[in-house]
Structures are given as structure tokens and as C-alpha cells.
C-alpha positions in Angstrom: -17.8 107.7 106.6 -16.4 104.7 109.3 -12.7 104.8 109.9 -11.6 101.4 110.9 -7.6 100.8 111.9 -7.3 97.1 111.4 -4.0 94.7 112.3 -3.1 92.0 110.3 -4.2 89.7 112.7 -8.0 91.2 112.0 -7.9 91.3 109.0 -10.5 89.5 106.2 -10.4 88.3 102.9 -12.5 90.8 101.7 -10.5 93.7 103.2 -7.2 91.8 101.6 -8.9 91.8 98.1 -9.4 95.6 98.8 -5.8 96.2 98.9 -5.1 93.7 96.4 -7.1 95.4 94.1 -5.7 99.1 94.8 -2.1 97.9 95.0 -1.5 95.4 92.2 1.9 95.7 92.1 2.7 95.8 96.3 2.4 99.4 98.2 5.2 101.9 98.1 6.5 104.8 100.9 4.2 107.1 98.4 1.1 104.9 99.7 2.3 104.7 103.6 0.2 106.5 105.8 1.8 107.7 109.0 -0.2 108.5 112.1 0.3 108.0 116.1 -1.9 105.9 118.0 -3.4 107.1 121.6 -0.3 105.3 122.8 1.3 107.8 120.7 3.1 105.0 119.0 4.0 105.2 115.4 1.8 103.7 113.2 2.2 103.3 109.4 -0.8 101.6 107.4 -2.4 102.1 103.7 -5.7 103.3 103.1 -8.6 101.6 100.9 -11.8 102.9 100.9 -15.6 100.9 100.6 -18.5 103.1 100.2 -19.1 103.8 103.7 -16.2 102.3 105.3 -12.0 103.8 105.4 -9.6 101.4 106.3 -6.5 102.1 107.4 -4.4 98.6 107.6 -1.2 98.3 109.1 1.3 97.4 107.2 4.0 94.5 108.1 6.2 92.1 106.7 3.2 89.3 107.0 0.5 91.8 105.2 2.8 92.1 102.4 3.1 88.1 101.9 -0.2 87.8 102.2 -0.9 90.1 99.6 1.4 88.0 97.4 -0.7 85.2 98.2 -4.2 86.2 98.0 -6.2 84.8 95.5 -10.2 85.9 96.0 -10.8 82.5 93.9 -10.1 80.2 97.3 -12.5 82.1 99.4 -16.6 82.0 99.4 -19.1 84.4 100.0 -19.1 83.5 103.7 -15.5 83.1 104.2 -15.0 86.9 102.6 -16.0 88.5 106.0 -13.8 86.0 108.4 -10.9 86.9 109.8 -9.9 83.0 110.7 -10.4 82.3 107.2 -6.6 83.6 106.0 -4.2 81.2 106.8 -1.3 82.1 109.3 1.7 83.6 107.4 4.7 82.3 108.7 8.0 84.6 108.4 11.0 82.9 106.8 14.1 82.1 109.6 17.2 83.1 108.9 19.3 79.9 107.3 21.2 78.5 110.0 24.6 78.9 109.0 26.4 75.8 108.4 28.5 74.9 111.5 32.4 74.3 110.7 32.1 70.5 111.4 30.5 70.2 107.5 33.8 70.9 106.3 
């Protein structure tokens, strides 16, 4: 069996329905795999598994929204296999806060 560590960056639709698919509901700490890299950097990622193929896919803020936002229905065949086909998750700024001249 292939062992592939992919970034969210790498990452296709068809490898996001994967985890979609194992982890309905969002992963939890039970699901977090912990490993260091040959940069012997922590790395934490969640495993799913194709018949030939075990992905290990790091986990970050962005995977997790756009787990909440995949939907296999807005992708074809082709696209399932393209990285570029997931559109850029932006993180949410901090609100500003509101400066004391409001008052």
C-alpha cells in the first residue's frame, strides 16, 4: 500500500470526499495522527484509506472549513482529481474593534 502525506494546499476533491465520508461529523484528538517529518517537525494529520492508496492529510484550521463546505455535487468527474478545483478558504480576521471615536 502507497502512503501519501498531503497539505491542504494539495489536496483534491476526491481526497476531501474521502474524509468527508469517514468523518461526518468533523475529526476529533481520537482521529489525530501524530508523526515527525524529516525536519523532525511535528506533524498531526487524519488518515483515510483507498484500496491501494493511505493518506495521511494534515490537518488545519482551512481543512476543517473546507470539510464544512464540501459538497461532491459541485464537482465532475474530471475536477475530482484537481487540486486547483477547491476554492481558496479564506480564514475569518479578527473584528476590528470599534475605535473610541464611535462613541
Amino acid at each position: 500500500m502507497k502512503n501519501v502525506i498531503v497539505d491542504y494546499k494539495k489536496l483534491t476533491p476526491d481526497v476531501l470526499s474521502l474524509l468527508v465520508e469517514r468523518y461526518p461529523d468533523g475529526y476529533g484528538d481520537d482521529d489525530i495522527i501524530s508523526f515527525k517529518n524529516h525536519k523532525n517537525e511535528l506533524i498531526e494529520a487524519v488518515e483515510v484509506k483507498t484500496e491501494d492508496t493511505k493518506y495521511l492529510v494534515k490537518i488545519s484550521k482551512r481543512l476543517s472549513m473546507q470539510m464544512e463546505a464540501f459538497d461532491e455535487d459541485d464537482y465532475d468527474d474530471k475536477d475530482m482529481n484537481d487540486p486547483d478545483a477547491l476554492p481558496d478558504m479564506e480564514l475569518e480576521q479578527p473584528k476590528d474593534q470599534e475605535s473610541e471615536d464611535d462613541n
